[in-house]
N, C-alpha and C positions, 0 to 999 in steps of 0.2 A: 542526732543533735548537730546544729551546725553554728557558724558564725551570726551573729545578726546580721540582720538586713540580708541573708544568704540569698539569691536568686532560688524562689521558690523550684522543687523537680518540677518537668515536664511529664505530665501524662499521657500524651500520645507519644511520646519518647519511651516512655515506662512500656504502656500496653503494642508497640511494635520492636522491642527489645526488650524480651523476658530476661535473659540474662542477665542484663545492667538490674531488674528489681531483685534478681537470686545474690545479687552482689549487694545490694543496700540489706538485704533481709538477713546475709550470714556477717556481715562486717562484725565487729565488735565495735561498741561501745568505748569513744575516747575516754583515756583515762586525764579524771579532774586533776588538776596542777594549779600552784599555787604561784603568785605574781614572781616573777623573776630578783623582783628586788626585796624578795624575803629575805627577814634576818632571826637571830636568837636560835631554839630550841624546834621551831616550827621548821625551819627549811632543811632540816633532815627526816621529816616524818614525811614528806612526797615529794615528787619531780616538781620541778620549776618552771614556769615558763620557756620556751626557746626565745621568746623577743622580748625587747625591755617592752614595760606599760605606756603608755598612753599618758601625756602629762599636762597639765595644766600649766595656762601660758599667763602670769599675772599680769595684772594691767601697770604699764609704765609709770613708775612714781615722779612726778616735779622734780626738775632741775633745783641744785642745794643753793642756789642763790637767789631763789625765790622764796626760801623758808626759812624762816629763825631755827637757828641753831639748834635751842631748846627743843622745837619738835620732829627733828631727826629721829625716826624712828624705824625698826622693821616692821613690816604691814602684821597684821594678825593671819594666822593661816585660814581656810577656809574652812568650816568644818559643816555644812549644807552643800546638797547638790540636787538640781532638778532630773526629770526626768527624760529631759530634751537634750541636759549636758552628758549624760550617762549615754545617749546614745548617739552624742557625737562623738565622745569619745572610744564608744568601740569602734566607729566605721570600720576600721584595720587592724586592731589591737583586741587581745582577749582581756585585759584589764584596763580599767582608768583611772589611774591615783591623782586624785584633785589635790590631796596634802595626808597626813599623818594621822588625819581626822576624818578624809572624806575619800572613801574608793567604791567604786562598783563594776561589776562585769555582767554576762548574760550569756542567753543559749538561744537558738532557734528549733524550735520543733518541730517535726514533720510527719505527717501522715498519710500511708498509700493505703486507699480503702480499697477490700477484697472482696468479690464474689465469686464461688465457685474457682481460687484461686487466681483471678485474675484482676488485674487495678480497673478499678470503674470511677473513683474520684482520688481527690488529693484534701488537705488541711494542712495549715500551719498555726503556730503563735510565739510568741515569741517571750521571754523573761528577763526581767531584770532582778538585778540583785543591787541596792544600793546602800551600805554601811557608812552609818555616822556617828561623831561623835559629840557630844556637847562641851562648852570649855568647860575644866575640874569636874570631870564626870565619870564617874565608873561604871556608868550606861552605856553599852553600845545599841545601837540599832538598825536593822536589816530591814530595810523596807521594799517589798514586792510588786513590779508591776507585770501586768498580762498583757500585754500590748500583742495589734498587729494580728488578729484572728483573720485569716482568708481560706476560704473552702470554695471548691471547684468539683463540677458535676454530682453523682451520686456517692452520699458518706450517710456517715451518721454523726462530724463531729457536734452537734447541738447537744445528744446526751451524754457524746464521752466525757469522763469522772479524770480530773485532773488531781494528783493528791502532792502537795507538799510538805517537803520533811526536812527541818532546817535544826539542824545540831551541832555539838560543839562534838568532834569524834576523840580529839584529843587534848588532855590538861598536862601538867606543870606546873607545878607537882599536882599527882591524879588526884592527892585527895581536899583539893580546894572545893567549895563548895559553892554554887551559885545557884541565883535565880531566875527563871523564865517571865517574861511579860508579853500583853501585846495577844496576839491570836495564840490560840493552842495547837500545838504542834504533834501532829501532822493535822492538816486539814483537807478535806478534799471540796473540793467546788465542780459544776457541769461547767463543761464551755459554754451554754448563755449564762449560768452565773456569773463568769468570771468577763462575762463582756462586759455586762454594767457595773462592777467593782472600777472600785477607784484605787486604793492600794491596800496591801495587809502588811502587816506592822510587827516584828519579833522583836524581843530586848532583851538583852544579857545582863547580869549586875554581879559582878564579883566581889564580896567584901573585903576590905585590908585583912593586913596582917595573917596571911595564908600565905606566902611567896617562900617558895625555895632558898631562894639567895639571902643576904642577912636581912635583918631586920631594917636596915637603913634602905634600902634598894626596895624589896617588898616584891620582887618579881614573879608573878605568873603572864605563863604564856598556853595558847590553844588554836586550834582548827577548827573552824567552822566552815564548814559542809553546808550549801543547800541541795535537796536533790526531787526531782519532780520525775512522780510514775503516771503513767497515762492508762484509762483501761473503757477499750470500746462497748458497746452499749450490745447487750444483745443480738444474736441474729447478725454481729458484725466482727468482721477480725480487721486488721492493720498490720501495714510494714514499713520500715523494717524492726524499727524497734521501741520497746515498752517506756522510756525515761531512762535514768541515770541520774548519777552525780553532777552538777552543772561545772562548779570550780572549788576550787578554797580560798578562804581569806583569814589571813592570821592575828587574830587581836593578841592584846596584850595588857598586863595590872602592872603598875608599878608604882613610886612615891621618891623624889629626893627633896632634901632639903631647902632649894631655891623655889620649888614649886608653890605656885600661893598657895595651895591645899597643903600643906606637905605631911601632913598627920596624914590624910585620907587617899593621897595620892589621886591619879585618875589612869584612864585609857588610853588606849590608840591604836597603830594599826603597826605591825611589829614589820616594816617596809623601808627601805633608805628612800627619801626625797632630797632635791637639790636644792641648795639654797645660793639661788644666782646674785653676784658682784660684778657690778660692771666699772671696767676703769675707763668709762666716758666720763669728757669736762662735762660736771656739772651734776653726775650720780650722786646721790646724796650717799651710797658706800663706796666712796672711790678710792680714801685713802687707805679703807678696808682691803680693797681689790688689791690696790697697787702694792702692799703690804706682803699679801698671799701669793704673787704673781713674784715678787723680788723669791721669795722662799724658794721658788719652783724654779728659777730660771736663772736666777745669779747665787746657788747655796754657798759659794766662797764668800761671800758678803753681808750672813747669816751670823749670827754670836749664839753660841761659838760656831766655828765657821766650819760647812759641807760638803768636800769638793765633788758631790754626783747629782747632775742638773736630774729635779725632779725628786731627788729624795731629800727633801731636808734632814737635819737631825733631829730627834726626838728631843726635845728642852732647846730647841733654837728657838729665837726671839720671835723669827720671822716664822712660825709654822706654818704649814698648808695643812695638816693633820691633826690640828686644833680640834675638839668637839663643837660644834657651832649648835646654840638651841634647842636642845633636846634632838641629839643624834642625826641632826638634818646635815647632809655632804656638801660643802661649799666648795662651789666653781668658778673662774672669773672669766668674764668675757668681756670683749674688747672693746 
């Protein structure tokens, strides 16, 4: 398994350096890790990313003296993403958080075909993985694409058996109980099946009132795992290796009070995003910005007042450590 868009192996590199295939064929299998900017109960059940995610870049809102007052507002987060955005946003990155509602990441695959112990063709394809969520919804959904099939000299990939297994490996508390939708899991499909598919579809649905923490909060948290095994066809072997786990992505049930559902609570994705303030003339949160920005950088001037630049006090007027919108991190830029 490699990055997207990886630079397919070379097979005449393969078949006049045996060595380099005895090194893809004993490698081990990377171990799946979970977005960097996990949080909660999930980011001690596996390794984290080494790099931050992949971030969506919102489009610039109107200057505030072009708007009535009245419709000041912050944008809605996104909670859709295509599959052209999913694969802009791995170009460099093993994950891409659109927002709190929308992330997806992927795998490349690769296959060195064998006769008689030696490479005679190649295959690749490539996965995505794309998690959404709906507003007030306790549906999440994993939508699969197969993109990017390319095969080179003698193989067999047309009938090798692609199988996918998308599960939740870890709960919080374990004995919540939910529902599956969407395809049945595991599924296997041929590499020409999976050429003329369009996507495949899994849903999660967690009901209230199962959460760990009190009853006001409602909190469940889990791991979802997808993982894709490969198995050649007959008469054929491959190297270096069978599938694996691709990544994790860590949802999350919760409910409070403010929320318009708040009896039923809904999802998301248990990940810090940033919620950018700009103190340019004319941002429509500028007095926000410039608010948060005093906290950070004059705390003697703070009620009650802080004298260490950068840390306000906890109950200053001016905090930078406010919760902002459902646990989104506010930044201010200039």
């Amino acid at each position: 398994m490699r990055q997207v868009n990886a630079e397919p192996l070379d097979l005449e590199e393969l078949q006049q350096q045996p060595s380099k295939l005895r090194g893809l064929s004993s490698g081990e299998t990377a171990q799946a890790v979970l977005p960097r900017e996990t949080l909660g109960r999930a980011k001690t059940y596996a390794p984290l990313a080494t790099e931050d995610s992949a971030r969506y870049q919102p489009p610039i809102r109107k200057p505030l003296d072009s708007r009535a007052p009245t419709a000041i507002s912050l944008p809605e987060p996104p909670r859709t993403m295509t599959k052209q955005e999913c694969i802009a946003g791995l170009a460099t990155k093993t994950f891409y958080i659109k927002s709190r509602y929308a992330m997806c990441s992927g795998k490349q695959f690769e296959q060195v075909w064998l006769r008689n112990g030696k490479p005679v063709g190649t295959s690749q394809f490539d996965v995505l993985a794309i998690g959404t969520i709906p507003k007030n919804s306790r549906t999440i959904t994993i939508t699969y694409y197969f993109t990017d099939f390319t095969a080179a000299k003698e193989n067999g990939a047309a009938a090798m058996g692609i199988t996918t297994k998308g599960s939740i490996t870890h709960l919080w508390p374990s004995t919540a109980a939910y529902t599956q939708g969407g395809v049945t899991m595991p599924f296997t499909r041929t590499w020409s099946q999976l050429l003329g598919a369009d996507t495949y579809k899994h849903t999660l649905t967690v009901p209230a009132g199962q959460g760990s923490d009190s009853a006001k909060t409602d909190l469940i948290a889990a791991v979802y795992v997808p993982n894709i095994s490969i198995k050649a066809p007959p008469a054929w072997t491959t190297e270096p290796i069978t599938g694996g786990d691709l990544f994790m992505l860590p949802p999350r049930w919760d409910k409070a009070p403010y929320l318009p559902n708040a009896a039923a609570g809904a999802a998301s994705w248990a990940v810090v995003t940033p919620l950018k303030y700009s103190t340019a003339a004319g941002a429509p949160e500028r007095e926000v910005a410039l608010h948060i920005q005093k906290a950070f950088t004059t705390p003697g001037m703070t009620q009650p007042s802080h004298g260490q630049e950068g840390s306000p006090r906890q109950g200053s007027r001016a905090r930078a450590d406010a919760p902002v919108l459902g646990h989104q991190t506010p930044g201010v830029e200039p």
